[in-house]
N, C-alpha and C positions, 0 to 999 in steps of 0.2 A: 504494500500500500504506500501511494503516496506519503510524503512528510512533510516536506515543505507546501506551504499554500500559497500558491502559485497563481495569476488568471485563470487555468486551467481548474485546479480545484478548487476554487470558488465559483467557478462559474456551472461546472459541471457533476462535481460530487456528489454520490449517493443522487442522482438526480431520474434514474431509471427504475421504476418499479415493476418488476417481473409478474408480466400475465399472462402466463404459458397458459391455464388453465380456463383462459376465456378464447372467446371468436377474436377471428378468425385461424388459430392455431390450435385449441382447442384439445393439449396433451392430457393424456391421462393422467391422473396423481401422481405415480409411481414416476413417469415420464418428465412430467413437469419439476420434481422433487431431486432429481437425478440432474434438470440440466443448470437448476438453481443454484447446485454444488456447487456441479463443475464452475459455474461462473465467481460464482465467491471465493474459489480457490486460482480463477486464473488473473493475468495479469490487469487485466481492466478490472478488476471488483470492485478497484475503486468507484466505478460510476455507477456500482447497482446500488440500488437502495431496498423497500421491504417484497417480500413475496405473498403477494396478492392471490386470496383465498376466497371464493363465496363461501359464506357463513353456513350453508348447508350442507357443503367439505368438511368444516374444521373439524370435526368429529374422525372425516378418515384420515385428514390431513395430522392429527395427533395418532393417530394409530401407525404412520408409515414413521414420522420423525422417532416414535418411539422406538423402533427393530431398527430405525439406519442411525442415527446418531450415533456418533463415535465417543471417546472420552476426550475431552478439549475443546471438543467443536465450538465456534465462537456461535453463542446463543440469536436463535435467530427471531425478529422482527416483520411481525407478522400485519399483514394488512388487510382487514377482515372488511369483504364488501357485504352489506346487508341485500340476502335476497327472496329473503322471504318479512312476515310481519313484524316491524321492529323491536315490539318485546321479544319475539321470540328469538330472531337472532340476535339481541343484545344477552340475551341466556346461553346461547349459544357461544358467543364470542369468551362471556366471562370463564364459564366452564372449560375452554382451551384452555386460558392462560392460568386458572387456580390448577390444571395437572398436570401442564408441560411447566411452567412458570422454576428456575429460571434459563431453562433450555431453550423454550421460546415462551414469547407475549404477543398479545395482539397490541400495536403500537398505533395502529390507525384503523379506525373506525369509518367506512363511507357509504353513506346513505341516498337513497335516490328520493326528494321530494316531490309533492303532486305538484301539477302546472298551476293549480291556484295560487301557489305563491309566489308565482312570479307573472301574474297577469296585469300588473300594475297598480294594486292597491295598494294603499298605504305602508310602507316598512313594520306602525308597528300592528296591522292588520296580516300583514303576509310573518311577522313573528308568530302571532299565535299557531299558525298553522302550522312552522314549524317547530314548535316549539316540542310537541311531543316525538318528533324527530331527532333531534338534538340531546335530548333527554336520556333518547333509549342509546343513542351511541355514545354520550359521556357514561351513561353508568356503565358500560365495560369494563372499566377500571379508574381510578382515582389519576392516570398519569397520562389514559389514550387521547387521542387527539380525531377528533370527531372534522370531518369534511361531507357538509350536505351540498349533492348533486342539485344544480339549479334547471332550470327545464328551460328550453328556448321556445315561445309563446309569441302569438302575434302582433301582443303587443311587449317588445323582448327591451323597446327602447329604455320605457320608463319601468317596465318591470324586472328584468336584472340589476340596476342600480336600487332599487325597493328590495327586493330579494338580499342584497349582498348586504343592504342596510341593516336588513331585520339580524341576518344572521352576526352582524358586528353587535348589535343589543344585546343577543341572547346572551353573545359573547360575556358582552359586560354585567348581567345580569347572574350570568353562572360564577362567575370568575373563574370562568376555563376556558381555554382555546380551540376556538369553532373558525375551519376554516369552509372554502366554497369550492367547487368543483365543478367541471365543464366538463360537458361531451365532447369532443373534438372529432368526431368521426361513425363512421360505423360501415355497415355491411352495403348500404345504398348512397347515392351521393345528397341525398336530404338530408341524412345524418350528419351531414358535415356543414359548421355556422360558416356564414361569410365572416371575411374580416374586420367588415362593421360592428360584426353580434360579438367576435372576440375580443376585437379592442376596445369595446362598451364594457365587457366583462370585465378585462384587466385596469383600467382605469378606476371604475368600479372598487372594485377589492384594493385600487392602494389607496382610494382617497379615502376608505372605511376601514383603512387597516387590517383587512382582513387577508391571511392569507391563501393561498390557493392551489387548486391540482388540477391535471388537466387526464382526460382518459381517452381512449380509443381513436388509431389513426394518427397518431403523432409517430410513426416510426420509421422518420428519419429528418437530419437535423432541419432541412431546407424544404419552406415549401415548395409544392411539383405536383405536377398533375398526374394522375393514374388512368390510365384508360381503360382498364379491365370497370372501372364501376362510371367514368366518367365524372370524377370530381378535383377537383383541388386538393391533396393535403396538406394540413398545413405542416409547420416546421417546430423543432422544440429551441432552434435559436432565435427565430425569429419571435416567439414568445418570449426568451430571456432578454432580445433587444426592447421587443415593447414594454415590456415591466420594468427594463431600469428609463426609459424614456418618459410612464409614466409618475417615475420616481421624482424624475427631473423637471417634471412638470409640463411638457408635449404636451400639445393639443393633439384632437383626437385624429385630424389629419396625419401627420407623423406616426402615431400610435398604427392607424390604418395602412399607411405605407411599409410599414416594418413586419407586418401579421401579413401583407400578400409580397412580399420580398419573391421571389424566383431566383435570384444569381447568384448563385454561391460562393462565387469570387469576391463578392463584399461582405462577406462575414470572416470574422478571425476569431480567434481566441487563442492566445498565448500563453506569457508567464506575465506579461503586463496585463491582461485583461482580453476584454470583450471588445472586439469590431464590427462596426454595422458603416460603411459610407463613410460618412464623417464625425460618426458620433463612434466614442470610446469611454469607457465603462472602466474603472478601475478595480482593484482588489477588496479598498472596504466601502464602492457599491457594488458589487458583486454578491457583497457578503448581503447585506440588506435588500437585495434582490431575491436572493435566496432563502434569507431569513424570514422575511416579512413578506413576499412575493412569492414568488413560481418556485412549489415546494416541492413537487414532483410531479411526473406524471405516470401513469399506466403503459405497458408495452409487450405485447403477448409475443415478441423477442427480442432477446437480450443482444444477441449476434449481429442484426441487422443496424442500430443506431451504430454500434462501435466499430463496423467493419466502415460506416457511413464518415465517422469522426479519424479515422484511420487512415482513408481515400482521402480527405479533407487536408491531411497534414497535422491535423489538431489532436491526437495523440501516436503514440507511437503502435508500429505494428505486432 
């Protein structure tokens, strides 16, 4: 593992959350469990971050860790998506971590909210609704860290800024850390927001301090079009450009421009930092990009961003 922090690991650390066991890759336990090792164990580990489990696995997912864990293994950090009724996978969630607990924990909690809360009603109209949301994924544990999925609705303009608000209240009102999460993708090209609906979002979430995750369809750094489904996707640098941007206070132009970037020749990231154009990013906003901003995202492979960061020049082969 890296040791020095570097632009490179600030800007990129633990920044990949392993989701071998969702669409469109779709391994089996055993399969999924196996290449999660291998990666923690090879040279890039650096950039993985937790292994992402629906709550209705964690049961067998504690069953395989239990016959494969070795003695030493570094305890693993587990990211438990809710997918079934929130008490119940918040019952679920807590029961992994009080048997395996401290081989592994469920460390993130991520929940998917109804569209009501983000159709534009009042923040603290769309709190109530999430509130028992938030609730069932704080009580997991007294330390997890709860990200409720917001829904992109028709009315997405005033209702993701209301959304991200309510959920910075709940924030303050639990005194626990609630952060928000995006679809970024999926199976068809609807799934996936334009760059208006993402950089509404990330804006969003830094002027409410709230932090954030990004899921599905982010796998690889640049956005690029795909033609097997006919969409855009997007990029995971072009998200670290527009969160330190909207750190720096870009309007939403800029923010816009950076979320549908194409040319990957104007992205860098070094040991000085982050490159977008003309704009550069240094080490401690990198850190607060990451701290406070774009805390991870989902990636149902681990191979595909680092062979992508590798091709890039931006880490080694």
């Amino acid at each position: 593992m890296q040791i020095l922090v570097d632009g490179r690991t600030a800007a990129l650390e633990g920044l990949i959350d392993y989701a071998g066991l969702f669409p469109p890759t779709s391994l089996d336990l055993a399969a999924a469990v196996a290449e999660y090792r291998s990666a923690r164990l090879g040279r890039h580990r650096w950039l993985l971050g937790r292994f992402l489990c629906p709550t209705s696995r964690l049961e067998d997912l504690a069953g395989v860790l239990t016959t494969t864990m070795t003695a030493g293994e570094t305890p693993w950090r587990v990211g438990a998506v809710f997918d079934g009724p929130p008490a119940a996978a918040s019952i679920a969630a807590q029961a992994f971590t009080r048997h395996l607990d401290p081989a592994a924990t469920v460390a993130v909690a991520e929940v998917r909210t109804p569209a009501e809360a983000a159709d534009g009603r009042h923040p603290d109209a769309a709190a109530e609704i999430l509130a028992g949301y938030a609730d069932a994924a704080l009580g997991v544990s007294p330390d997890v860290v709860a990200f409720l999925e917001i829904a992109r609705t028709d009315a997405w303009e005033a209702g993701i800024p209301a959304a991200v608000t309510a959920i910075a209240r709940l924030g303050d009102r639990r005194l626990r850390l609630i952060g928000a999460k995006l679809r970024t993708g999926g199976p068809s090209a609807a799934d996936f927001p334009h760059p208006e609906q993402v950089a509404t979002f990330i804006a969003a979430c830094i002027a409410a301090k709230v932090p954030f995750k990004a899921t599905a369809g982010l796998h690889h750094p640049v956005r690029h079009h795909d033609p097997e489904i006919g969409a855009m996707r997007h990029g995971f640098l072009n998200l670290l450009v527009a969160t330190g941007l909207a750190l720096a206070g870009a309007d939403s132009g800029e923010l816009v421009a950076a979320v549908e970037e194409t040319d990957p020749a104007v992205f860098g990231v070094t040991g000085a930092g982050l490159r977008w154009r003309h704009h550069s990013f240094g080490v401690p906003v990198l850190r607060t990009v990451r701290g406070e901003g774009f805390a991870a995202y989902g990636s149902c492979s681990f191979a595909e961003p680092v062979e992508d960061l590798v091709a890039m020049g931006i880490v080694g082969a």
